[in-house]
C-alpha atoms as one frame of an Amber mdcrd trajectory, in Angstrom:
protein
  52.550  -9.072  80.597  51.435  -7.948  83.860  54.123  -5.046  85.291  54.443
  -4.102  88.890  55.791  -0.551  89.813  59.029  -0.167  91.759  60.483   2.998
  93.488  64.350   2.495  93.890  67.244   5.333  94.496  69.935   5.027  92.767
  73.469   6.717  93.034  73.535   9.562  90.205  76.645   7.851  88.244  74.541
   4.696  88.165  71.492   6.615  86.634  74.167   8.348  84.219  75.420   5.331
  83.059  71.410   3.703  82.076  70.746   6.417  80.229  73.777   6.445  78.300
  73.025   2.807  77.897  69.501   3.984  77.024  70.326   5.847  74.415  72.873
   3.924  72.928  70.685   0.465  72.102  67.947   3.209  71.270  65.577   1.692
  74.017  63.320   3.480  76.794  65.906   3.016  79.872  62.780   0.926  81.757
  64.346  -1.961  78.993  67.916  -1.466  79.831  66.551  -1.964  83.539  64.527
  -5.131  82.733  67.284  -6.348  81.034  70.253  -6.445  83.951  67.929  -6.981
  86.180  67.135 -10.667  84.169  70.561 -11.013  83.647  70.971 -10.605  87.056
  68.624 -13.269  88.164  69.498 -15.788  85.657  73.494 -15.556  87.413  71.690
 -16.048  90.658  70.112 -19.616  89.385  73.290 -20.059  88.198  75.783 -19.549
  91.485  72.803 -21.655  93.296  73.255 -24.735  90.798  76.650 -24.336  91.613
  76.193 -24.279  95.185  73.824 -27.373  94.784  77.093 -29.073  93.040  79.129
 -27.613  95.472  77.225 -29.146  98.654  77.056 -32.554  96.925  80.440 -33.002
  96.516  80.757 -32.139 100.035  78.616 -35.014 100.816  80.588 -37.520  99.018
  83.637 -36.699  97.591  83.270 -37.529  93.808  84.861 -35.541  91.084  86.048
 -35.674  87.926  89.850 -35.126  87.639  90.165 -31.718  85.143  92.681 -33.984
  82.898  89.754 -36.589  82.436  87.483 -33.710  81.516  89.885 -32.034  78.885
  90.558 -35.747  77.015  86.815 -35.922  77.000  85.781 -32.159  75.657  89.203
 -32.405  73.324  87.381 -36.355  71.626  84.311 -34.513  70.796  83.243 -35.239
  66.912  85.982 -37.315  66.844  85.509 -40.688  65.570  86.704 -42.132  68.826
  85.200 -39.741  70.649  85.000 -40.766  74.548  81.909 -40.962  76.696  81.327
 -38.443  79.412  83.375 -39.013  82.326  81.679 -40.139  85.554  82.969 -39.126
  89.156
């Protein structure tokens, strides 16, 4: 995998708490880095799919009532389990 250098400052409580991190999960703190940083970026898809959602339902008004959702997540393996609700 191809890496690309990054020079960053960082408050010293921040750098405190990598290390510690570091040196708890026994990995070089460039991994602990990688890591939130991935983490990071997969919450960003996710708050964006949710914006997507959010702008759609904006544009025409269909939901799915949380009471229709619950029936349909509490039928699951059930042998009259209920087909996903539609908005």
């Amino acid at each position: 995998m191809n890496k690309i250098v990054r020079t960053i400052e960082i408050p010293a409580k921040m750098d405190a708490g990598l290390r510690q991190r570091a040196e708890a999960s026994g990995v070089e703190i460039t991994q602990v880095i990688e890591d939130a940083l991935g983490r990071y970026l997969e919450d960003i898809d996710d708050v964006a799919e949710d914006e997507r959602r959010w702008a759609q339902y904006e544009r025409d008004g269909k939901s799915i009532s949380g009471d229709a959702v619950k029936a349909w997540i509490d039928s699951w393996g059930k042998p009259d389990e209920l087909p996903m609700p539609k908005p």
